[in-house]
N, C-alpha and C positions, 0 to 999 in steps of 0.2 A: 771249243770243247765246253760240253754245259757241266757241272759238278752239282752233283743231287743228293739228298739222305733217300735213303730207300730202306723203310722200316727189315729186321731182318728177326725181328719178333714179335712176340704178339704184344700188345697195352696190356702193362699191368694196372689196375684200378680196383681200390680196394674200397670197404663201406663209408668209411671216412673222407674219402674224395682222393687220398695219393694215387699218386701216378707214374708209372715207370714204362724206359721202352728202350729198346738199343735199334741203330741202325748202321746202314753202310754207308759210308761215304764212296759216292760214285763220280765218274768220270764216263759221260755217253753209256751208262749201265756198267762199267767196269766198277767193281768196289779197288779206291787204295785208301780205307782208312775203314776209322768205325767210329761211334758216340754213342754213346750211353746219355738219356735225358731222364729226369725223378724232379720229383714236386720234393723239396727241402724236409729231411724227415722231424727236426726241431720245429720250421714255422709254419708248418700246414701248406694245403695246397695253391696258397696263390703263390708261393714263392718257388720256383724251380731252379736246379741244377745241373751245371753239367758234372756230371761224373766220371767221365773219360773220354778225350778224344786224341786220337790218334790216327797219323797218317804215315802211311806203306813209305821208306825211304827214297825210292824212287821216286816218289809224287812228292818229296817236299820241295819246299820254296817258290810254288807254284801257285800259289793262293789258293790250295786247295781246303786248308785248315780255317783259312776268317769266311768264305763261303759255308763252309760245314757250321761252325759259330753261328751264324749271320742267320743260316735256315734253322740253326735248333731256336735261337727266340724266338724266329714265328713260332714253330709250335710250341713254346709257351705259350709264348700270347692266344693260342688258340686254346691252348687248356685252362685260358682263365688268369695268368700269372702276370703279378706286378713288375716282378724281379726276377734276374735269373743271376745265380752263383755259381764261383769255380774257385777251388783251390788249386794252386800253381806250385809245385816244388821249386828252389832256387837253380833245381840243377837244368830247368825248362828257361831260358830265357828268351827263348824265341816264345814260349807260349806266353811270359811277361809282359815281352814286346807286342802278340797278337790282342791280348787281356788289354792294354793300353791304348792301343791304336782304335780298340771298337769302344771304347768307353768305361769302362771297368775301372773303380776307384777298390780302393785297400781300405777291408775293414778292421782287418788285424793281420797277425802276424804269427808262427811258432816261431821260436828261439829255441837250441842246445848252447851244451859249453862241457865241454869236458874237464870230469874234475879233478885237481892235484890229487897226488896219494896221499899226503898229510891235513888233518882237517885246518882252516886258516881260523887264526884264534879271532874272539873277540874284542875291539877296543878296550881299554881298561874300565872299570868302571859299570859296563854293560854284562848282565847275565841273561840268561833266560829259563822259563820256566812252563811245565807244561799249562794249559789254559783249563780253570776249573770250567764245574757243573753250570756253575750260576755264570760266568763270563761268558761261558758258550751261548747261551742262552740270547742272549743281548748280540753278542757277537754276529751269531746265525744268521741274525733277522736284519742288521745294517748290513752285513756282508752280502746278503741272497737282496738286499733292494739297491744297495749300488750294483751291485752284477747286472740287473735290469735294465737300471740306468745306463749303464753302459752301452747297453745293446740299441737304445730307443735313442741313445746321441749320436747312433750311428746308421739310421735310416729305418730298423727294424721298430712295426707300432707297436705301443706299449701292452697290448695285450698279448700279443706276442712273444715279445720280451717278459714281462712277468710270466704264461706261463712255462717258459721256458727256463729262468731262474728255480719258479719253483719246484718243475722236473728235476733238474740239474742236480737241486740240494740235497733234496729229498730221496736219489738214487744215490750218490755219493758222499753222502753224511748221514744214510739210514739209523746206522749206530748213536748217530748225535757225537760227542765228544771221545766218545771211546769205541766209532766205526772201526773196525780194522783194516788199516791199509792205510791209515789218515792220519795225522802227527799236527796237532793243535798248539800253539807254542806263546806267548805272549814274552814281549821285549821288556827288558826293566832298565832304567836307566837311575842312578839317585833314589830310589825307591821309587820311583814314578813307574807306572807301565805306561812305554813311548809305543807301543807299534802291535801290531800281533802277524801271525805265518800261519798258513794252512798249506800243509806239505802232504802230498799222496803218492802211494804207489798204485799203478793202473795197468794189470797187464804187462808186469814185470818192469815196466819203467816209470821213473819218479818225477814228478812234476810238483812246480810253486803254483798252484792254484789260490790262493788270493795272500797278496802283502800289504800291507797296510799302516803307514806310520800315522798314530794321533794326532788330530787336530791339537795346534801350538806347541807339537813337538816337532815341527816340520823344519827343514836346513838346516838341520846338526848332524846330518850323518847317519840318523839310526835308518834310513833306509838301506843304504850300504852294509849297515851292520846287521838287518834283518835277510840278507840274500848271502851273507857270508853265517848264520843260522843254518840259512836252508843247504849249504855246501856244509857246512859239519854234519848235520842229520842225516843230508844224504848217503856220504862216505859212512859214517857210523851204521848205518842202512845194507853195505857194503856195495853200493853203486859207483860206476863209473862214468856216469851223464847225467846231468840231469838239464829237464825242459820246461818251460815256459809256454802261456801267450800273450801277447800286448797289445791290447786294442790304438788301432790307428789316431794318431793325434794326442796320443799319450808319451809327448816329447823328453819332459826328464824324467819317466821309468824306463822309454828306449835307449836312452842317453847314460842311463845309472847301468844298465843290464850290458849294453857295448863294451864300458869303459870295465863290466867285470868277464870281459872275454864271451859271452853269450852273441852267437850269429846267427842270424836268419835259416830257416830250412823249407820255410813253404810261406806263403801269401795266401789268406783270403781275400778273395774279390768279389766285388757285384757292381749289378747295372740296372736301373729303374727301364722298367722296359711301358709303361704308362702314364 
């Protein structure tokens, strides 16, 4: 039996160069599945996506899903694309294990963690306070080029990454210091400010969008104490989850964020395909 994608829409292609298209996953012309393929709406069109693939119950376990994989990078590669990406939910482990087996390395990760009803206090000594005009300022501009960096240590080139940082900021910190939705916080420890928090609500759930302990305030704790911050404000918020992401190879903030009940709910992944 041959298994095929058999386009079952038209190409979308827009002035910009994106590109999107759904197809069937067939067997001898039967469809048991489908996929969705898009050029990455963040890094332009050399990099493409898979957006959904799925196969009919009956047809699993048959190799019909890393064939269906296997035929969307060619056409990437035929629309020009270096990379192609998939996000994987944890609760897909077979789609983990497909993601692994064809090459696919983890660029990051979501995290949740369900929070106590009572907010957890702060170590003694540590307070916090919201982040003025002038710290923002300073703040914005190392926060939004580590973000970059971020992106460019993990395969993505720098222009990319930049301007993708400064989309990022620039949509969700429109406001500057006083966005609504955005909760700016800096850590004080002794009088010192040790750390700062950038805490949001998105669409009715709240996320740690960047944590950050000072340089030579580092291995005393205040990271621990800035993510036990982010669980007061959130409670205070009156939330009862809050979410994360952690860029892959980012060992003691994966390790800090486990050790505070925070678990995996989905994997990004990609594959250099040139």
């Amino acid at each position: 039996m041959t298994t095929t994608l058999r386009p079952s829409g038209p190409l979308h292609e827009s002035t910009e160069g994106a590109k999107s298209r759904d197809y069937d996953v067939c067997v001898n012309s039967r469809p048991v599945g489908r996929i969705r393929l898009a050029t990455h709406a963040d890094f332009g069109p050399r990099f493409a996506e898979i957006r959904d693939l799925r196969i009919d119950a009956p047809d699993r376990r048959r190799g019909r899903a890393t064939v269906a994989a296997l035929a969307a990078e060619e056409v990437a590669r035929g629309w020009g694309c270096a990379e192609i990406a998939a996000v994987v939910p944890v609760t897909a482990p077979g789609g983990l294990a497909l993601a692994a087996a064809l090459g696919y390395v983890e660029r990051g990760r979501g995290m949740t963690k369900a929070l106590p009803p009572a907010p957890p206090e702060l170590p003694r000594g540590v307070r916090a306070r919201a982040m003025t005009a002038e710290e923002f300022t300073a703040w914005a501009e190392h926060s939004r080029q580590s973000y970059a960096r971020d992106w460019t240590e993990r395969g993505v080139p720098e222009a990319q990454a930049r301007a993708k940082a400064t989309a990022d900021y620039e949509s969700l910190l429109a406001g500057g210091a006083a966005t609504p939705g955005s909760r700016l916080s800096v850590l004080v420890h002794d009088g010192a400010v040790v750390g700062t928090l950038w805490l949001a609500t998105v669409d009715g759930d709240i996320f740690v969008y960047d944590v950050e302990v000072g340089t030579g305030h580092r291995g005393h704790g205040h990271g621990r104490s800035l993510m036990l911050l982010a669980e007061r404000q959130s409670i205070e918020a009156g939330k009862d989850r809050i979410g994360l992401h952690v860029f892959a190879g980012n060992t003691p903030a994966l390790r800090l964020y486990e050790s505070l009940g925070y678990e995996a709910t989905e994997y990004a992944l990609y594959k250099r395909l040139l």
